[in-house]
Jmol script that loads the backbone (N, CA, C; Angstrom):
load data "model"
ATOM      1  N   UNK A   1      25.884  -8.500   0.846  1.00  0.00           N
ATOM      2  CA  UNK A   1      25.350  -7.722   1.950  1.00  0.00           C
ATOM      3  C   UNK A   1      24.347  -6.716   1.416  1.00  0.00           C
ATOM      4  N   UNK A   2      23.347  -6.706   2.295  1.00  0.00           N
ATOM      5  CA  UNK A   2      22.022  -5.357   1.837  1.00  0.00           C
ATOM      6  C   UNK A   2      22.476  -4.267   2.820  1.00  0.00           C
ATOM      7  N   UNK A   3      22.443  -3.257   2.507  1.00  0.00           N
ATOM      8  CA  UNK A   3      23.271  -1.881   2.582  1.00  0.00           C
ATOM      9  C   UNK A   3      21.185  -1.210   2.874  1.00  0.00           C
ATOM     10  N   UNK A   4      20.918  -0.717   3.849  1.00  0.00           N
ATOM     11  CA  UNK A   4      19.616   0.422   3.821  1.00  0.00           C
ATOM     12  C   UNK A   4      20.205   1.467   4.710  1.00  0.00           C
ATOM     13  N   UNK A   5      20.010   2.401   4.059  1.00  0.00           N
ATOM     14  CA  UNK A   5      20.078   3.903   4.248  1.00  0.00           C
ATOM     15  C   UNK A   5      18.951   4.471   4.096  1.00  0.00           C
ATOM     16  N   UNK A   6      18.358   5.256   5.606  1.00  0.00           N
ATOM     17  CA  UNK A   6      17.136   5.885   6.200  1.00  0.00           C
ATOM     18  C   UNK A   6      17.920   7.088   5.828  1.00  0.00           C
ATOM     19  N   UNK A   7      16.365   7.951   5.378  1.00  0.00           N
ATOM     20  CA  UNK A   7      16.597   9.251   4.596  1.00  0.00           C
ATOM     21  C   UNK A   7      15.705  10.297   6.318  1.00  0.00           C
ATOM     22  N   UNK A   8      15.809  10.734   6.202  1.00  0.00           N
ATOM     23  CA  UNK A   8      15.525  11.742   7.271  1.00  0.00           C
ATOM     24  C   UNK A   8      15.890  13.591   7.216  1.00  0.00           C
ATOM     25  N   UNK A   9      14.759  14.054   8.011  1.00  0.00           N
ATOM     26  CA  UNK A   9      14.796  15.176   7.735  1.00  0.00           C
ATOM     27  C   UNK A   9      14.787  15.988   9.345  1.00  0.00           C
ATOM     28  N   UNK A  10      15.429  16.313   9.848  1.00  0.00           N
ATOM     29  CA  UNK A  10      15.516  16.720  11.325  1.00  0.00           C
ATOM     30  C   UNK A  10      15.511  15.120  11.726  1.00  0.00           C
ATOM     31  N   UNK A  11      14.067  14.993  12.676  1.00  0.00           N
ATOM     32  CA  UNK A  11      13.846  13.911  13.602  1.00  0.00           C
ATOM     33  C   UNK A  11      12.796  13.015  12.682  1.00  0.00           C
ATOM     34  N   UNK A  12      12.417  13.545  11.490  1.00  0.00           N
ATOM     35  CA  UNK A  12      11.720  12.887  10.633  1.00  0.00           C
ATOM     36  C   UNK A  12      11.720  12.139   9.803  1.00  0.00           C
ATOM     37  N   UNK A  13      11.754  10.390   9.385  1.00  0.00           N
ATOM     38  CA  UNK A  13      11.647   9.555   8.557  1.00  0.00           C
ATOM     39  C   UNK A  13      11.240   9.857   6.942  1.00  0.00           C
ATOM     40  N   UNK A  14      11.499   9.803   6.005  1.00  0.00           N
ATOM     41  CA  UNK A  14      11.069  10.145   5.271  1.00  0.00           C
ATOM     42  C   UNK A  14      11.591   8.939   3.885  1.00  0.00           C
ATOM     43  N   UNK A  15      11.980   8.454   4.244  1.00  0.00           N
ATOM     44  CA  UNK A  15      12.126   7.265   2.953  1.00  0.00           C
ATOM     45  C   UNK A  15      13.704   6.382   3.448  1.00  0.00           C
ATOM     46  N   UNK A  16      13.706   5.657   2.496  1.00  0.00           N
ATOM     47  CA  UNK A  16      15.173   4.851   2.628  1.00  0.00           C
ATOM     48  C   UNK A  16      16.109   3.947   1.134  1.00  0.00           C
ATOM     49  N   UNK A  17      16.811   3.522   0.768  1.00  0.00           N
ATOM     50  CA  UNK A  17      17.222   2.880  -0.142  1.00  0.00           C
ATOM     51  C   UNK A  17      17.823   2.012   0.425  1.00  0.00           C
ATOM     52  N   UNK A  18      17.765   0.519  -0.760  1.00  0.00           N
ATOM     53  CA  UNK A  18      18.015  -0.770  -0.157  1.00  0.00           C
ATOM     54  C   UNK A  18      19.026  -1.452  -1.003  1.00  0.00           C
ATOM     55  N   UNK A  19      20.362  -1.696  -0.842  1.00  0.00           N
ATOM     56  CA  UNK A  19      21.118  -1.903  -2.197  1.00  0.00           C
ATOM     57  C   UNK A  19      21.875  -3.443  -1.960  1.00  0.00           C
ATOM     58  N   UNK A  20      21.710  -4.475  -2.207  1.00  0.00           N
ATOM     59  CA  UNK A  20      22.585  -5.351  -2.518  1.00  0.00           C
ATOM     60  C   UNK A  20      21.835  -6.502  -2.274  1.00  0.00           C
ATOM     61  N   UNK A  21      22.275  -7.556  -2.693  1.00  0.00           N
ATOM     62  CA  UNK A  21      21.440  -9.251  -2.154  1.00  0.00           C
ATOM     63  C   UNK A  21      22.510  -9.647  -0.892  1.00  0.00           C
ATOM     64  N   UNK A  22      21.279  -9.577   0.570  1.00  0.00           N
ATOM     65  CA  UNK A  22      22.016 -10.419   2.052  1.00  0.00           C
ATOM     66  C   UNK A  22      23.064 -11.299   1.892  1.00  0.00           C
ATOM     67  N   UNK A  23      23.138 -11.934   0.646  1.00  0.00           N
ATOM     68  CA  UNK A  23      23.967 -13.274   0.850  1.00  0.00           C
ATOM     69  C   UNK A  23      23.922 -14.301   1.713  1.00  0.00           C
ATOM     70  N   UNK A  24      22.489 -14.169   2.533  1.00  0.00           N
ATOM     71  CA  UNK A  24      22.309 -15.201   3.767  1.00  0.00           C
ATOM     72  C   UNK A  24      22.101 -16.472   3.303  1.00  0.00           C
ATOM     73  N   UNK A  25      21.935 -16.869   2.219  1.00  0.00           N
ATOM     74  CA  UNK A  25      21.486 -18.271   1.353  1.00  0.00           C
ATOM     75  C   UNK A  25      21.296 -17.691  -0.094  1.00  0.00           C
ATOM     76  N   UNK A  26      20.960 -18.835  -0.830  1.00  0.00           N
ATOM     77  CA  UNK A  26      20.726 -18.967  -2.459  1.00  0.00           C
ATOM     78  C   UNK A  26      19.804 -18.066  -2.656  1.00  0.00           C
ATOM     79  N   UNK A  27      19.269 -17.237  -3.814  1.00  0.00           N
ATOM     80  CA  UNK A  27      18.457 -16.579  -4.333  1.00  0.00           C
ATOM     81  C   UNK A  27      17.056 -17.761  -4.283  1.00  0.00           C
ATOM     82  N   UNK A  28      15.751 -17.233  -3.880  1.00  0.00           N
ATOM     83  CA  UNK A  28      14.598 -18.132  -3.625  1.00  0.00           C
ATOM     84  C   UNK A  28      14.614 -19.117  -2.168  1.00  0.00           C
ATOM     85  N   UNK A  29      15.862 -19.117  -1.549  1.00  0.00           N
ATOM     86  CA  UNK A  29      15.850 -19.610  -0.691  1.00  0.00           C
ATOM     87  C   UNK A  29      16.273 -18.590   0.950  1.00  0.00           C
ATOM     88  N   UNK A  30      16.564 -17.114   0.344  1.00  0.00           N
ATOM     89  CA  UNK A  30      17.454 -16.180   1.209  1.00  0.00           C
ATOM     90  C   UNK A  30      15.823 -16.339   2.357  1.00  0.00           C
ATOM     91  N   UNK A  31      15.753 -16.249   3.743  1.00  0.00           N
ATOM     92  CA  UNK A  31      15.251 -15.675   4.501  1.00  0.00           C
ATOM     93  C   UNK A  31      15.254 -14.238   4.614  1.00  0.00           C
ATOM     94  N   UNK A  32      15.992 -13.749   4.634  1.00  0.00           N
ATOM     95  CA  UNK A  32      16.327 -12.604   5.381  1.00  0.00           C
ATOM     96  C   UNK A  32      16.441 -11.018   4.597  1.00  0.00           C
ATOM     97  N   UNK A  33      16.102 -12.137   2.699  1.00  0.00           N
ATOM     98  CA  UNK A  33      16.191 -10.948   1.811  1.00  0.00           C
ATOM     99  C   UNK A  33      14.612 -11.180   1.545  1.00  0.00           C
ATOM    100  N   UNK A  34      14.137 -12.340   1.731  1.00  0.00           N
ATOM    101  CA  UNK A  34      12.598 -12.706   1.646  1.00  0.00           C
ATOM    102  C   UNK A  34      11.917 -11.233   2.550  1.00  0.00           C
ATOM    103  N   UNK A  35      12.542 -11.790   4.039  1.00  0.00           N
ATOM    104  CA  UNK A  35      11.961 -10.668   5.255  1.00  0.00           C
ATOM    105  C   UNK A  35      11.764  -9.285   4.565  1.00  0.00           C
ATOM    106  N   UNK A  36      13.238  -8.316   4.015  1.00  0.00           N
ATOM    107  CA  UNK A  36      13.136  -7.029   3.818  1.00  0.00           C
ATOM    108  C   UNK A  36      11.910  -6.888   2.705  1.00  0.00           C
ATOM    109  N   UNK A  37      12.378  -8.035   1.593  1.00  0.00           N
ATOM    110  CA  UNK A  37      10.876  -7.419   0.768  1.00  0.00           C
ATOM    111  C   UNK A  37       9.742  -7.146   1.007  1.00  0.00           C
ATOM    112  N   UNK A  38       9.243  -8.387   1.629  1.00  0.00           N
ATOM    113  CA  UNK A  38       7.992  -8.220   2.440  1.00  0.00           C
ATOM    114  C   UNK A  38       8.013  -6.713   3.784  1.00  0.00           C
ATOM    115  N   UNK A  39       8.768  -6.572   4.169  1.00  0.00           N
ATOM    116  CA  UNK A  39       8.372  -5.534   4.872  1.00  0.00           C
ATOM    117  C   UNK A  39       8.749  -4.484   4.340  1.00  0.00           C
ATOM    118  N   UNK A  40       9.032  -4.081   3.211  1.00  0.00           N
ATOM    119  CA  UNK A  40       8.562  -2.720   1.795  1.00  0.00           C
ATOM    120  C   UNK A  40       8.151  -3.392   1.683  1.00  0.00           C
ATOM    121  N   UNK A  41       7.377  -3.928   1.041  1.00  0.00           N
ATOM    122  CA  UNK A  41       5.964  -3.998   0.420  1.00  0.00           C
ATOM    123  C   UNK A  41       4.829  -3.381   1.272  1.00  0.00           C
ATOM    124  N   UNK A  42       5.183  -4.197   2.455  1.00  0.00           N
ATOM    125  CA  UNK A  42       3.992  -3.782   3.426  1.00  0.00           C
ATOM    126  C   UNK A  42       3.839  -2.093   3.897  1.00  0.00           C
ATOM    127  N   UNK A  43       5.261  -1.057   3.784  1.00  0.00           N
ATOM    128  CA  UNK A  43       5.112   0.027   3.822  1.00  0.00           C
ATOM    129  C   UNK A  43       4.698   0.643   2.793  1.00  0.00           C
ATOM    130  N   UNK A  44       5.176   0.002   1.225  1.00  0.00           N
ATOM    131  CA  UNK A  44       4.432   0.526   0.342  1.00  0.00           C
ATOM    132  C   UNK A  44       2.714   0.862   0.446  1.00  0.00           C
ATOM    133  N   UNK A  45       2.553  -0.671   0.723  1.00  0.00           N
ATOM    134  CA  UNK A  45       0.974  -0.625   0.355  1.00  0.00           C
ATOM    135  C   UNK A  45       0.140   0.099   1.850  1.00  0.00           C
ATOM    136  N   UNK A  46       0.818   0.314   3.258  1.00  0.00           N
ATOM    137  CA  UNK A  46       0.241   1.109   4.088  1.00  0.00           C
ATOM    138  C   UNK A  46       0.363   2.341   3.449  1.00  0.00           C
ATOM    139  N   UNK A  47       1.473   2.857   3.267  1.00  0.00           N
ATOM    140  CA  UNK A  47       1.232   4.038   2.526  1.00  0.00           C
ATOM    141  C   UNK A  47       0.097   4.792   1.365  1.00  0.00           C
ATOM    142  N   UNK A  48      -0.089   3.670   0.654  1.00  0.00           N
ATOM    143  CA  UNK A  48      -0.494   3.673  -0.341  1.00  0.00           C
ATOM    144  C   UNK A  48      -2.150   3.794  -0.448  1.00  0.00           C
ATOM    145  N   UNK A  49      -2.314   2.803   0.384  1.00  0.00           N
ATOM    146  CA  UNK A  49      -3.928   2.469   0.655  1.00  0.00           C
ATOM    147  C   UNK A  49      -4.170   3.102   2.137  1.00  0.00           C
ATOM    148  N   UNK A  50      -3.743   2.709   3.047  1.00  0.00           N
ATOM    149  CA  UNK A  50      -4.351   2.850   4.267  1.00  0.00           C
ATOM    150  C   UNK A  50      -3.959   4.084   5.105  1.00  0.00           C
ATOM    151  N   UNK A  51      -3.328   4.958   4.676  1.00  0.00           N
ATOM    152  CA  UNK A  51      -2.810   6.421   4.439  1.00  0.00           C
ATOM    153  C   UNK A  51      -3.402   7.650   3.147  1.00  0.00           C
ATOM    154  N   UNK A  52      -3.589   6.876   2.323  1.00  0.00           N
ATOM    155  CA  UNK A  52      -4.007   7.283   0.891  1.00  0.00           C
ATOM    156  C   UNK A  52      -3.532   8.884   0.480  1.00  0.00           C
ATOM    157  N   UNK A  53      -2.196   8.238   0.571  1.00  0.00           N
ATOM    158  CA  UNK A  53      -0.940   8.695   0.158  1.00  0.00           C
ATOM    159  C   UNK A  53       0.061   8.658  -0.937  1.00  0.00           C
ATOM    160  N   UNK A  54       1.091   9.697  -1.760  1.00  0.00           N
ATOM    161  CA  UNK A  54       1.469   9.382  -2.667  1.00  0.00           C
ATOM    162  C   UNK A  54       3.212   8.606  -2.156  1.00  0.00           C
ATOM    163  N   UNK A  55       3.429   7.738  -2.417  1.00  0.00           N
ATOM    164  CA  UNK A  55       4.954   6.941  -2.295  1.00  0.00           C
ATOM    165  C   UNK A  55       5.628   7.027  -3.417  1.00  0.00           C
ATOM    166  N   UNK A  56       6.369   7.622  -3.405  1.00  0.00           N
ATOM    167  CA  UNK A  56       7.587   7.731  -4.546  1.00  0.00           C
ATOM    168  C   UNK A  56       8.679   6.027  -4.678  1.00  0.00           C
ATOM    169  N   UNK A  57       8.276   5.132  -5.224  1.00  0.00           N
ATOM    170  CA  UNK A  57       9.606   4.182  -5.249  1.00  0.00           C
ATOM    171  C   UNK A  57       9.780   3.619  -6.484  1.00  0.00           C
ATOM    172  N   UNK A  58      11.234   3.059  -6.616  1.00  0.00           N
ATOM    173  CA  UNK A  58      11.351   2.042  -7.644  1.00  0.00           C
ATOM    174  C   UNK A  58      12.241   0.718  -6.890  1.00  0.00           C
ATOM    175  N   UNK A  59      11.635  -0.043  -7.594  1.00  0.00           N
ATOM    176  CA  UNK A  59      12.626  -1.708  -7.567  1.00  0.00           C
ATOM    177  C   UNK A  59      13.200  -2.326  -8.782  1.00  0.00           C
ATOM    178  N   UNK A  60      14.339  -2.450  -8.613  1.00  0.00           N
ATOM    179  CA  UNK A  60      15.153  -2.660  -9.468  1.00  0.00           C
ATOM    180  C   UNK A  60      15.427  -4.194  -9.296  1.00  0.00           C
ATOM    181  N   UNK A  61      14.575  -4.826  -9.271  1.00  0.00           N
ATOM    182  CA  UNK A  61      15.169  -6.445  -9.291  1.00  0.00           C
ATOM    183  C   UNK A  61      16.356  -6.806  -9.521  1.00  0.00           C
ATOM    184  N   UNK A  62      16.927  -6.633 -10.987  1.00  0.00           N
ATOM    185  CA  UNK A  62      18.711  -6.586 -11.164  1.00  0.00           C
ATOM    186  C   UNK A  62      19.454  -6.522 -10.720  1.00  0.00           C
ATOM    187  N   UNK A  63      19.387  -5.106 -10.062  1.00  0.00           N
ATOM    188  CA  UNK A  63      20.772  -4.305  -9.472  1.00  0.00           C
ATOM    189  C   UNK A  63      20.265  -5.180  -7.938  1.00  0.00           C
ATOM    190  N   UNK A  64      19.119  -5.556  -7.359  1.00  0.00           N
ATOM    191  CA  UNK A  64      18.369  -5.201  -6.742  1.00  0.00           C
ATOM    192  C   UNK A  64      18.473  -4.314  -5.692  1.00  0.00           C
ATOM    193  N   UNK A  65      18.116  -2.864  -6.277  1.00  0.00           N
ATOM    194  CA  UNK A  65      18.198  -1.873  -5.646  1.00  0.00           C
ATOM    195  C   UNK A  65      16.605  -1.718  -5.294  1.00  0.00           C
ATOM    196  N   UNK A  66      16.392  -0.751  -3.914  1.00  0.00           N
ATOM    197  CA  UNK A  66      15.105  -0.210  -4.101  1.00  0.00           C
ATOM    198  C   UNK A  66      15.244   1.099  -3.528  1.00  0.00           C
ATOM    199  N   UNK A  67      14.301   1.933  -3.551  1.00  0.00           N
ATOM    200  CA  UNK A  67      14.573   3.323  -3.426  1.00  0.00           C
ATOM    201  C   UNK A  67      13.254   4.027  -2.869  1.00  0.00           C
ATOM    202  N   UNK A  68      12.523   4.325  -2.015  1.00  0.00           N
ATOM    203  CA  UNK A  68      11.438   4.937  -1.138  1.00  0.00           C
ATOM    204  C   UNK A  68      11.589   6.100  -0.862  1.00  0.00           C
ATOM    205  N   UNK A  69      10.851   6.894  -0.992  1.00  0.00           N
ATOM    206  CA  UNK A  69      10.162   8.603  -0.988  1.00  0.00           C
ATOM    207  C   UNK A  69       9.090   8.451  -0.574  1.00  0.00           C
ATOM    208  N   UNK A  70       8.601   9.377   0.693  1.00  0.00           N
ATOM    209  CA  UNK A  70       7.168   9.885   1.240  1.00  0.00           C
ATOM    210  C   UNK A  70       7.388  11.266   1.607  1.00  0.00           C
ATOM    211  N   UNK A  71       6.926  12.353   0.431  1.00  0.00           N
ATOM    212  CA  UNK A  71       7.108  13.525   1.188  1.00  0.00           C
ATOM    213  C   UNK A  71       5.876  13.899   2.366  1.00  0.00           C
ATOM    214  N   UNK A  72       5.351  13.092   2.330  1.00  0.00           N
ATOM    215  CA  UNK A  72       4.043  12.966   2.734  1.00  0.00           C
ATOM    216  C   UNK A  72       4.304  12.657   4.692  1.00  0.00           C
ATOM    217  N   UNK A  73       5.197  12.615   5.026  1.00  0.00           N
ATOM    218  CA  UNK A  73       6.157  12.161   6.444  1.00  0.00           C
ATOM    219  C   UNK A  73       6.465  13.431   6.914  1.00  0.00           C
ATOM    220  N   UNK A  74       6.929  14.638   5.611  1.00  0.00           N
ATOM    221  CA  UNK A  74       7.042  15.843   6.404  1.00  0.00           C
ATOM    222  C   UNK A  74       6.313  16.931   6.166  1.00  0.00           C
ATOM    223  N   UNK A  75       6.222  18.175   7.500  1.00  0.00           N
ATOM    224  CA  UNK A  75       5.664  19.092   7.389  1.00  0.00           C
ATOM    225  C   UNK A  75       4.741  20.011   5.987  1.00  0.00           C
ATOM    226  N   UNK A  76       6.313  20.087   5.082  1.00  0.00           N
ATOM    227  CA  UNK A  76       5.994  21.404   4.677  1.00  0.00           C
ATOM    228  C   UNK A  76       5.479  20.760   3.071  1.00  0.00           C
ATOM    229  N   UNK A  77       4.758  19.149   2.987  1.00  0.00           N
ATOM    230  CA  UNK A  77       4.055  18.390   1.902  1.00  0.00           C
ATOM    231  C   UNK A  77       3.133  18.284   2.462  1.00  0.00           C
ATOM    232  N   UNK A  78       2.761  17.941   3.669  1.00  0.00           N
ATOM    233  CA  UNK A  78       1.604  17.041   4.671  1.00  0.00           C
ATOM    234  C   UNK A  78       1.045  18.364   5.586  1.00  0.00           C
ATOM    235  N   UNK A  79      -0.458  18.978   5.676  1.00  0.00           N
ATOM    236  CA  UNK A  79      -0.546  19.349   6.281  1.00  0.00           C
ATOM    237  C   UNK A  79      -1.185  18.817   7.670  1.00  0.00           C
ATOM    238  N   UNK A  80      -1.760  17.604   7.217  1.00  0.00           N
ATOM    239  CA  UNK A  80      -2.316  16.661   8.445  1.00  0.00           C
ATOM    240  C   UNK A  80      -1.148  16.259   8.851  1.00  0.00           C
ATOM    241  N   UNK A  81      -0.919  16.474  10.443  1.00  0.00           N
ATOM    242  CA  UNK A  81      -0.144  15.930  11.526  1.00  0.00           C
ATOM    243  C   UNK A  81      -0.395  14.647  11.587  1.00  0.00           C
ATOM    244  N   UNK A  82      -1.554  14.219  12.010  1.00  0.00           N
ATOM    245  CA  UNK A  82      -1.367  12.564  12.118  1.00  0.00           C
ATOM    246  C   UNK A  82      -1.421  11.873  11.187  1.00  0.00           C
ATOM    247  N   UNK A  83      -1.459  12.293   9.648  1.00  0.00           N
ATOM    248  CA  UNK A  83      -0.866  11.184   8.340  1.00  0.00           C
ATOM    249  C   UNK A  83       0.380  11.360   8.822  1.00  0.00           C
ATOM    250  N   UNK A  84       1.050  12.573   8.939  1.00  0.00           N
ATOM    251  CA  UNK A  84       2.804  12.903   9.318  1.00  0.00           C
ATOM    252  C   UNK A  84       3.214  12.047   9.820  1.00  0.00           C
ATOM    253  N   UNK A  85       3.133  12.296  11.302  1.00  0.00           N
ATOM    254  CA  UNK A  85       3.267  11.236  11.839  1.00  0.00           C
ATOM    255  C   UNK A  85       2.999   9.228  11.527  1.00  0.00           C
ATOM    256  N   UNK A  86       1.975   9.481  11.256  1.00  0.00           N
ATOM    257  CA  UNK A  86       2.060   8.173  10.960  1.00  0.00           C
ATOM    258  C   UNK A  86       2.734   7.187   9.676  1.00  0.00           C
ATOM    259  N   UNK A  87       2.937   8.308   9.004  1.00  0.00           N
ATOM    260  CA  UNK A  87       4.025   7.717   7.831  1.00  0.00           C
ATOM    261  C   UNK A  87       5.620   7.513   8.074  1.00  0.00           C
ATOM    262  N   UNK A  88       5.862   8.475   8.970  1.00  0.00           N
ATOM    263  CA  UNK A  88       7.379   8.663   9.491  1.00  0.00           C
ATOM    264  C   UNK A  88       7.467   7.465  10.662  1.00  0.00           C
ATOM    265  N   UNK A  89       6.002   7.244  11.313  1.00  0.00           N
ATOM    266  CA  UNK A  89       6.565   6.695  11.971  1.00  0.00           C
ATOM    267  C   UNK A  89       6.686   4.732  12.002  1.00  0.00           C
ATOM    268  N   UNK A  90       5.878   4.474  10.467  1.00  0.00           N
ATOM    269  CA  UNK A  90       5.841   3.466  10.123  1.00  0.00           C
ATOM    270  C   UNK A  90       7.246   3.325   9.396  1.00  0.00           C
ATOM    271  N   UNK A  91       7.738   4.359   8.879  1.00  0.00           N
ATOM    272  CA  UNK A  91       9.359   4.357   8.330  1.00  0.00           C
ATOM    273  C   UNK A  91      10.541   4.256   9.234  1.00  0.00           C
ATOM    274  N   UNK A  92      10.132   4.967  10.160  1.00  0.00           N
ATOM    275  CA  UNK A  92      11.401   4.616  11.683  1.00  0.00           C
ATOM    276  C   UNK A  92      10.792   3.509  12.354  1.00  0.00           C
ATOM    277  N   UNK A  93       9.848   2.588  12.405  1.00  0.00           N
ATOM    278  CA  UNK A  93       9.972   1.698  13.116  1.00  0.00           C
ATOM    279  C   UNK A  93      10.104   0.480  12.064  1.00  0.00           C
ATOM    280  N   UNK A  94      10.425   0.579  10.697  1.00  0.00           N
ATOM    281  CA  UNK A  94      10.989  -0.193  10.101  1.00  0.00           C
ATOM    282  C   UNK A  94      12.316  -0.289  10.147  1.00  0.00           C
ATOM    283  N   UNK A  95      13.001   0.962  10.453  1.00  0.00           N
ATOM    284  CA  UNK A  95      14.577   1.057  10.911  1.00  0.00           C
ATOM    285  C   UNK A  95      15.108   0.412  12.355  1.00  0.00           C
ATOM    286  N   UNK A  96      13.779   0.692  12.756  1.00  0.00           N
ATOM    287  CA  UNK A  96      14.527  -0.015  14.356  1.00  0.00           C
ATOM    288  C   UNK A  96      14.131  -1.743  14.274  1.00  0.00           C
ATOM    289  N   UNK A  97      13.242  -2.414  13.378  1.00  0.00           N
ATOM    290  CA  UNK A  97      13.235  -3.536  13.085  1.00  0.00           C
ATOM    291  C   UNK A  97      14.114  -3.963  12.074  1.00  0.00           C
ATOM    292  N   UNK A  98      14.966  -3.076  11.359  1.00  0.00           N
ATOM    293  CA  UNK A  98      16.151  -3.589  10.672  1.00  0.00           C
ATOM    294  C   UNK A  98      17.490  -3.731  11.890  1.00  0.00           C
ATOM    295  N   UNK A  99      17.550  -2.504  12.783  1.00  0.00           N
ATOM    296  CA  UNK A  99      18.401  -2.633  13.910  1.00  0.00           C
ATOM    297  C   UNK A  99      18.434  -3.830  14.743  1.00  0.00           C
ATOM    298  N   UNK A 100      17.492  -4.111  15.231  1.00  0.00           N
ATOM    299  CA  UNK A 100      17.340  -5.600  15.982  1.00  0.00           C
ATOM    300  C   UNK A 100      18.113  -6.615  14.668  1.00  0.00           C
ATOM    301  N   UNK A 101      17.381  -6.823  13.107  1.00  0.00           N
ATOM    302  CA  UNK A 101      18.292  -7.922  12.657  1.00  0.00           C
ATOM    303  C   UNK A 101      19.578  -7.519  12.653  1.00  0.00           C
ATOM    304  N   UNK A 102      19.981  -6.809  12.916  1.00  0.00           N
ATOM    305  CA  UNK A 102      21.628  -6.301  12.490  1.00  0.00           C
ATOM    306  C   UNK A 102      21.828  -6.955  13.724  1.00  0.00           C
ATOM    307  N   UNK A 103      21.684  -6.881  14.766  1.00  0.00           N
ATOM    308  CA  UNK A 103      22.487  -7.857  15.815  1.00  0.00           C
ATOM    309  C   UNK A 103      22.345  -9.162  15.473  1.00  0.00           C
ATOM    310  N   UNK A 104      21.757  -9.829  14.733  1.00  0.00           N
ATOM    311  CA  UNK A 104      21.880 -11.303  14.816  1.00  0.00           C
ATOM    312  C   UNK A 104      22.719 -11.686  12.981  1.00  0.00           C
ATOM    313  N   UNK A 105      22.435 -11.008  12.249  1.00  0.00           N
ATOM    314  CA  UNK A 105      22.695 -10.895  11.106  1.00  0.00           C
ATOM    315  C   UNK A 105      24.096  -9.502  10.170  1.00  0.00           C
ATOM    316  N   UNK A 106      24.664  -9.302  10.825  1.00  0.00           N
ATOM    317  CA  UNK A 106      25.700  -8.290  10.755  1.00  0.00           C
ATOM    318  C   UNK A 106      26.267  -8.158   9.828  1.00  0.00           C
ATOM    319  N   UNK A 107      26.657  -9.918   9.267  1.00  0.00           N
ATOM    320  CA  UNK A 107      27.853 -10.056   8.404  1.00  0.00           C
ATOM    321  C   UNK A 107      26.519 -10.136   6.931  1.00  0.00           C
ATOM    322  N   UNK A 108      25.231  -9.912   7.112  1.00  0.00           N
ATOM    323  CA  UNK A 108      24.489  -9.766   5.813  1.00  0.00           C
ATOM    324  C   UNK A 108      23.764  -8.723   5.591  1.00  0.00           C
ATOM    325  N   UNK A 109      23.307  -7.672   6.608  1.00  0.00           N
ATOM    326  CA  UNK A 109      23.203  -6.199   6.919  1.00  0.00           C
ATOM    327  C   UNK A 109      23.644  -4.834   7.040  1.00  0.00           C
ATOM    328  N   UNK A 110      23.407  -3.889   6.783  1.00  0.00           N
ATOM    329  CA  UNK A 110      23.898  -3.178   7.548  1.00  0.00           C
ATOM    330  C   UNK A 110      23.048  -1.502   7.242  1.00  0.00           C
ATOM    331  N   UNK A 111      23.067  -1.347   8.226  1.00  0.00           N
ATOM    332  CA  UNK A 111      21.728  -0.225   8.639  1.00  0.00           C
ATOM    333  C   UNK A 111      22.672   1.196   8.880  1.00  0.00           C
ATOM    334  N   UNK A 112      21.939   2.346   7.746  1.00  0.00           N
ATOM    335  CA  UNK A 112      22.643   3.501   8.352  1.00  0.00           C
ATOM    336  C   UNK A 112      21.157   4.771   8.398  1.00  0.00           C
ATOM    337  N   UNK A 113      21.674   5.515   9.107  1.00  0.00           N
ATOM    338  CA  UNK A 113      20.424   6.691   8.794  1.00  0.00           C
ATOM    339  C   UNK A 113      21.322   8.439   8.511  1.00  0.00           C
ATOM    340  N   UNK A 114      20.923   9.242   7.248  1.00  0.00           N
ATOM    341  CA  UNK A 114      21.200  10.420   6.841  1.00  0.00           C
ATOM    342  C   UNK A 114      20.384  11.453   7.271  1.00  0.00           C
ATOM    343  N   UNK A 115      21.069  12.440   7.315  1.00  0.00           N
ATOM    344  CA  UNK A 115      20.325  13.438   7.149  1.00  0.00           C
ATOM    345  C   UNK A 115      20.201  13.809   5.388  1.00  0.00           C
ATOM    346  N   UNK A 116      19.092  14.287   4.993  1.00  0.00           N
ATOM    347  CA  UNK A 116      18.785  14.564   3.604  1.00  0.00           C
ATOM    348  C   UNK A 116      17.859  15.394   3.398  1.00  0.00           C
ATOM    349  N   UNK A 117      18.119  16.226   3.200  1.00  0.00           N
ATOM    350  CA  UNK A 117      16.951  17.488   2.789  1.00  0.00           C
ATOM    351  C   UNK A 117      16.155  17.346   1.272  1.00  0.00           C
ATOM    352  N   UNK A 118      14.677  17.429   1.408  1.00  0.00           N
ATOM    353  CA  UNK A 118      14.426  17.114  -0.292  1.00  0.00           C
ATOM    354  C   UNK A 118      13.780  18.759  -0.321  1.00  0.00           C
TER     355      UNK A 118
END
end "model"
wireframe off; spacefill off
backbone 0.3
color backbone group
């Protein structure tokens, strides 16, 4: 099972960690662990490039853990409002597209969100 935990700060997105292999199929053949990579990646590199922004992460292939930081999502790093926004809100609507698979996928998911002060 993949375990993601959304990091949050009040009402604000601000990163997440991703810990375990879905178990939905064989390694190279998983769908559903295929899906999550690709969509970090794709927040990485919005972040990265099309924000031109700093992203704090590591991937741990092994463990396969991964681990995401944008202080850049809140206030008192970001003084532009609409990078703010738009980083937090590319991070919470990756949570609510992990929520939708959790209804069909349960027994290989599972989605939580913290509060976490950095």
């Amino acid at each position: 099972m993949t375990t993601v935990v959304f990091y949050k700060s009040g009402d604000v997105f601000y990163g997440f960690e991703e810990q375990g292999h879905t178990g939905y199929a064989e390694s190279g053949d998983d769908i559903l662990c295929s899906a999550l990579s690709a969509m970090t990646m794709l927040i990485i590199n919005a972040i990265e490039i099309s924000y031109k922004s700093t992203v704090d992460y590591t991937i741990d292939e092994e463990t396969t853990n991964i681990r995401l930081i944008c202080k850049s999502a809140l206030p008192k790093f970001e003084a532009d409002d609409n990078k703010q926004f738009a980083i937090s809100g590319l991070i919470q609507a990756y949570f609510y597209q992990l929520m939708d698979l959790v209804e069909d996928y349960y027994e290989y998911l599972d989605v939580k969100e913290i509060q976490r002060e950095i």
